[in-house]
N, C-alpha and C positions, 0 to 999 in steps of 0.2 A: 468205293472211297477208301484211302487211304487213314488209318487213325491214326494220332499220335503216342507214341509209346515213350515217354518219360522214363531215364533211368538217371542216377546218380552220376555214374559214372561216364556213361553216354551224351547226360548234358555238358560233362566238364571236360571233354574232348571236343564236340563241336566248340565249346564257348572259347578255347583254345584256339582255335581255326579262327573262329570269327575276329577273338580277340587280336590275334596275329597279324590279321591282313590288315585289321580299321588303323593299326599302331604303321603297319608298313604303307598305306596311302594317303589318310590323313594329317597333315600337322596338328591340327587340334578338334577335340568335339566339347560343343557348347549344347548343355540341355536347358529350357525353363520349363517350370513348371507352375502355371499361373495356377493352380488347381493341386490340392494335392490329391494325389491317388494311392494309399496304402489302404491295406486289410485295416491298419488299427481306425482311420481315418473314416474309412465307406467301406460297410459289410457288402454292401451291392455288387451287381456283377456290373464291372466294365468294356464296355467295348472300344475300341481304340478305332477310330476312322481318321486314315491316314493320306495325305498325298501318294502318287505312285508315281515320281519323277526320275528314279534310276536303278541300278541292278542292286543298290547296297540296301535297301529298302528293308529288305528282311533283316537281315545284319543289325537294323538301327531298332527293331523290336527286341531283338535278343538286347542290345544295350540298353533300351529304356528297360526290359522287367528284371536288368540285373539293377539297375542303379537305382530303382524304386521297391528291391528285394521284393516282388511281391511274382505270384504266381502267374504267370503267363503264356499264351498258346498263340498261334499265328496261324489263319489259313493261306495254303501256298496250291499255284496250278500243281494239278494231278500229275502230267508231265514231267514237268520240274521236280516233285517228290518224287517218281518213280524213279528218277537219273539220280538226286541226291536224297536216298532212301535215308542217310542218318540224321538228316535233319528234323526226322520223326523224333531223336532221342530228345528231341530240346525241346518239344512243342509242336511241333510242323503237322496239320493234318490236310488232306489234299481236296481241292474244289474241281470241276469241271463243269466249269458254264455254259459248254454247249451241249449236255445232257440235263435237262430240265429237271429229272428227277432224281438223279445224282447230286446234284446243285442243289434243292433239299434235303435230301440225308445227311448232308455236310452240314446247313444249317441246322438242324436237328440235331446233329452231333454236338454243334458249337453251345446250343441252348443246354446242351447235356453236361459240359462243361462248364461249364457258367453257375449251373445251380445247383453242380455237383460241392463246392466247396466255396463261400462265401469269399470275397474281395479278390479273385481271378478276373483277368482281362483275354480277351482275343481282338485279336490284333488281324485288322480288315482293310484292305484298299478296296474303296466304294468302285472305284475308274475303270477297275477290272483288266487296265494293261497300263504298262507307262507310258507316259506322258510329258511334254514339256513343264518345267516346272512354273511359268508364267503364264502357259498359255490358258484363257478364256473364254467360255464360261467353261467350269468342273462340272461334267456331269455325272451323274452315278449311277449304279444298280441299286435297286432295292432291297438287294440282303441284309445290311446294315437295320434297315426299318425289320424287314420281317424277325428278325435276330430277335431286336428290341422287345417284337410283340409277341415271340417267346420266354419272354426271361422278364419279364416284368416284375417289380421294379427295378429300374436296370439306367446306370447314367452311360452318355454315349460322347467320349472324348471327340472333339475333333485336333488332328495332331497333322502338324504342319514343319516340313525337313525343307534344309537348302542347302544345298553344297558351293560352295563362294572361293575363286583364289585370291589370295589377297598378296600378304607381303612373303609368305615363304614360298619355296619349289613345291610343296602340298597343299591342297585343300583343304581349309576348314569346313566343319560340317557344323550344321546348327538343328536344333530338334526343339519346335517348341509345342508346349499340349497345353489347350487352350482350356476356358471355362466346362463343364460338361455340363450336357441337356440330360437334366432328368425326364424320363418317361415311366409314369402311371398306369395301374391299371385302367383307369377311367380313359387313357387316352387314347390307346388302340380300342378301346372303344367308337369312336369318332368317324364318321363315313370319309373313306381317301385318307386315311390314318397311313399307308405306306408311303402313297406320292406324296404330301404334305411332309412328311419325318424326312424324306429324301431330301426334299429340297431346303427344309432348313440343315441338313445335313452341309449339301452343297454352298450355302450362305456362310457358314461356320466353320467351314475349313478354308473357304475363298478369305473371310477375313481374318483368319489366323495367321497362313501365307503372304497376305498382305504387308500387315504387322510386323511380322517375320522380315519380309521383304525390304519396308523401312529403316527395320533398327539397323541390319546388318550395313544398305546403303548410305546412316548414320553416322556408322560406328559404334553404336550404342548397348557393348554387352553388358550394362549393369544390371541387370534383371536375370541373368545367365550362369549355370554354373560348369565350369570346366572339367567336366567327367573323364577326358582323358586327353593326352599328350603320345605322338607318333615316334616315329623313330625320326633321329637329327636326321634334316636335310643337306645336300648339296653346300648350300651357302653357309647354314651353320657349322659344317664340318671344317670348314674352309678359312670363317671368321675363328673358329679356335687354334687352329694350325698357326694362322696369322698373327692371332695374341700371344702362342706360346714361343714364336718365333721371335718375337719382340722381347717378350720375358726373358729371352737365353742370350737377347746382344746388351741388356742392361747389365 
């Protein structure tokens, strides 16, 4: 297993990368957060249970735990972190699900995290690969649950992304993090305490997505706030050329 190694300096070079590309492809990013999630808010350890619908996935946890200033980690395929080793400076520690016992140590690591320093989140795709972001029914792996029944008491986001084009040459992105599921000690107690956490898991991110799904098919970002603005498009470059063209025949 791969661990994360956190440095100052190290974060504010990837979050430069990160920062860079989300500005050079997206037109705009819209986050809600029906829920707040800060240290001053819930000393608890959070987990973030996330859709897994495209490659920017990670990218969009580094933007939620900058825009939430709160301390944040992500597990990423072992793979994947091997080839982009810096991604460890930001958070990045690595999974591999087709070694069973490896896939533990990692969860054990995550739980190590978690209770190491009060109001921390890791940041989890339940689906285990990407996925269409409509498609039906989400199913998941139970790390998410075994996590939980580590780290008790511990709230479990479920967090729901869409990427939409709308009226610019870019995409908007939208990020919403839904109510969270407190889990007790008394409830990993409870016989089927992983299958049971799973699948409300799966209920709570299906209806976040949904939700999600609506307001954008709406139009309805009043609930939303605009975390950031990409670099001018195409059209926009074009509509200012054209106004200032006109400016100089007045």
């Amino acid at each position: 297993m791969i661990p994360a190694h956190k440095f100052l300096l190290g974060k504010k070079l990837v979050w430069w990368l990160i920062d860079s590309s989300l500005r050079k492809h997206f037109d705009r990013v819209f986050l809600r957060m029906r829920c707040e999630a800060t240290t001053e808010r819930s000393p608890l350890p959070m987990i973030m249970c996330a859709n897994h619908s495209s490659w920017w996935d990670g990218y969009i946890a580094t933007l939620v735990e900058r825009a939430l200033g709160v301390d944040g980690y992500l597990m990423m395929e072992e793979a994947q972190l091997q080839r982009y080793f810096f991604f460890a400076w930001a958070g990045c520690f690595s999974v591999n699900r087709q070694n069973t016992r490896s896939a533990m140590q990692s969860l054990q690591y995550a739980a190590h995290l978690l209770k190491k320093r009060p109001g921390r989140f890791v940041w989890l795709f339940p689906q285990g690969a990407i996925s269409p972001n409509d498609k039906r029914p989400l199913v998941f792996f139970t790390g998410a649950a075994y996590l939980a029944r580590l780290t008790t008491p511990v709230l479990l986001y479920p967090v729901a992304t869409r990427i939409e084009y709308l009226a610019e040459q870019r995409p908007d992105l939208f990020i919403s993090v839904g109510e969270p599921l407190l889990i007790k000690a008394e409830d990993v107690q409870a016989r089927g305490f992983l299958k049971h956490c799973t699948k409300q898991l799966e209920v709570l991110v299906t209806l976040e997505l949904d939700r999600l799904r609506n307001d954008v098919l709406a139009s309805d970002y009043s609930s939303f706030t605009q975390i950031m603005h990409g670099r001018s498009s195409i059209n926009r470059i074009f509509d200012a050329a054209l106004f200032r063209k006109q400016i100089g025949k007045q």
